[in-house]
N, C-alpha and C positions, 0 to 999 in steps of 0.2 A: 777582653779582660781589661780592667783598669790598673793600667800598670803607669804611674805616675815619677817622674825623676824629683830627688830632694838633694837638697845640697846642705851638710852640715853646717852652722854657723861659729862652731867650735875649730874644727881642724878643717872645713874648707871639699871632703870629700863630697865628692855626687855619686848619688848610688839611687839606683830603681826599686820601687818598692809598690807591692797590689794592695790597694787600700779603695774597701769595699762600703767604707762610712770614716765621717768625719772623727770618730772616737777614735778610730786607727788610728789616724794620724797624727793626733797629739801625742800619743805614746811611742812613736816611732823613733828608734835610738840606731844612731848611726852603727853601721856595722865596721868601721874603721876606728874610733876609738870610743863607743858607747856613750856617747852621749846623748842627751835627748833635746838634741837644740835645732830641729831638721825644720828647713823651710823647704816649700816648692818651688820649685823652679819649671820655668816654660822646657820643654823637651824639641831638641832641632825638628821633629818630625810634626811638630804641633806650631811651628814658625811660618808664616806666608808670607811667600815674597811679592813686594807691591810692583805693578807692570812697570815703573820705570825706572830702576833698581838690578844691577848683574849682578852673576854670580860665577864664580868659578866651575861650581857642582855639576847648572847646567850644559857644561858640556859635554859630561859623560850620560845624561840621558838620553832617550829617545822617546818619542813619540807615542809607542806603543806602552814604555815602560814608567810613562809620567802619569801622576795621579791627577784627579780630576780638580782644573782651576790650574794647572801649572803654566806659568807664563815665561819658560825657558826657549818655547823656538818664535 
């Protein structure tokens, strides 16, 4: 599913929203105070971390439970 994060440029909210063409998106009004002022924003899960570069996160993974490209061990 295309389930994309936007951040209001009005009051500052992030909220996730499935938007299936570009025409959704411009119409998209925040659900915190209804405005129609929503940018995109990258989503943490859509962030790659560069091989020489920590992180805290990785040390709660493991091996079996890292997606594919993960440079934490």
């Amino acid at each position: 599913m295309p389930i994309y994060e936007f951040r209001c440029k009005k009051c500052k909210n992030i909220f996730e929203s499935l938007i299936f063409s570009a025409s959704e998106e411009k119409g998209l009004a925040c659900p915190k105070c209804g405005a129609k002022q929503a940018e995109k924003v990258m989503s943490v899960s859509a962030r790659r971390k560069s091989k020489g570069s920590s992180s805290s996160a990785g040390s709660s993974c493991s091996a079996s439970s890292c997606p594919p490209g993960c440079s934490c061990h």
